[in-house]
C-alpha positions in Angstrom: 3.9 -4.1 4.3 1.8 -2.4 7.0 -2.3 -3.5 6.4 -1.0 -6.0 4.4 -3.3 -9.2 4.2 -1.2 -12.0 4.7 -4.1 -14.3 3.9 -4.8 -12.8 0.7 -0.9 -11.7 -0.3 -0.4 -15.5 -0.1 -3.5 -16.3 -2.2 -2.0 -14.0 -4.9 1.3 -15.0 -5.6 -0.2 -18.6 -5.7 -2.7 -17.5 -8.5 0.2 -15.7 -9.8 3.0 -18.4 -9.4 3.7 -18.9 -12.9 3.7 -15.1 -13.8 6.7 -14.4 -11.5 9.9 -15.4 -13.3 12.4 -12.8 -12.8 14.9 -13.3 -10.7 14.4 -10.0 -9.3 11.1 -10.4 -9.1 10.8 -13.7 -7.7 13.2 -12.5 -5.2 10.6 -10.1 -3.9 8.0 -12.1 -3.6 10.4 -14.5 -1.5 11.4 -11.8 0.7 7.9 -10.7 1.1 6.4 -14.1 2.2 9.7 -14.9 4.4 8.7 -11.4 6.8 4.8 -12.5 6.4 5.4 -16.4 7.4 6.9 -14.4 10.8 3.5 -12.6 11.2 1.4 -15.8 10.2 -0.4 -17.9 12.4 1.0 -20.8 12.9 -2.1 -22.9 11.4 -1.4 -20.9 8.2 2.5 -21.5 8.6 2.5 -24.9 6.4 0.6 -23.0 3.5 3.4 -20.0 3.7 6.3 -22.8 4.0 5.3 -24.8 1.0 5.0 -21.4 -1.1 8.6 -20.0 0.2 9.9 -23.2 -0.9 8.7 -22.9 -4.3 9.8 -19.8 -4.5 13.6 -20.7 -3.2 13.5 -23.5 -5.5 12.1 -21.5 -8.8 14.7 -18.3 -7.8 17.5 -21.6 -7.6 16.8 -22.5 -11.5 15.5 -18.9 -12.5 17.6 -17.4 -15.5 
C-alpha cells in the first residue's frame, strides 16, 4: 500500500461501509486499515479505531 492516502483510504471505506459485505472482502479492508492505523497519526488514530471496530464487528456477524 505504498503512496497510499491513509486520510482518504479511511474516508472511502466509510462512504463505502455498507457496500463491503463479504467476508472476504470485509476482511481486506480490516487488514488494510489495521497496517494504516500503524502509519496514522495518532490524532487520526480514534477515527481508524472506531472504523476497525466496525469492521471486526460486521466481519463477526458477516455470512
Amino acid at each position: 500500500m505504498n503512496g497510499v492516502d491513509p486520510y482518504a483510504y479511511m474516508q472511502q471505506v466509510a462512504v463505502r461501509m455498507n457496500e463491503i459485505n463479504s467476508r472476504q472482502e470485509i476482511a481486506t479492508v480490516l487488514d488494510e486499515l489495521e497496517y494504516l492505523f500503524e502509519v496514522t497519526p495518532p490524532d487520526l488514530q480514534d477515527n481508524a479505531e472506531a472504523l476497525i471496530a466496525m469492521r471486526r464487528e460486521k466481519l463477526k456477524n458477516a455470512c
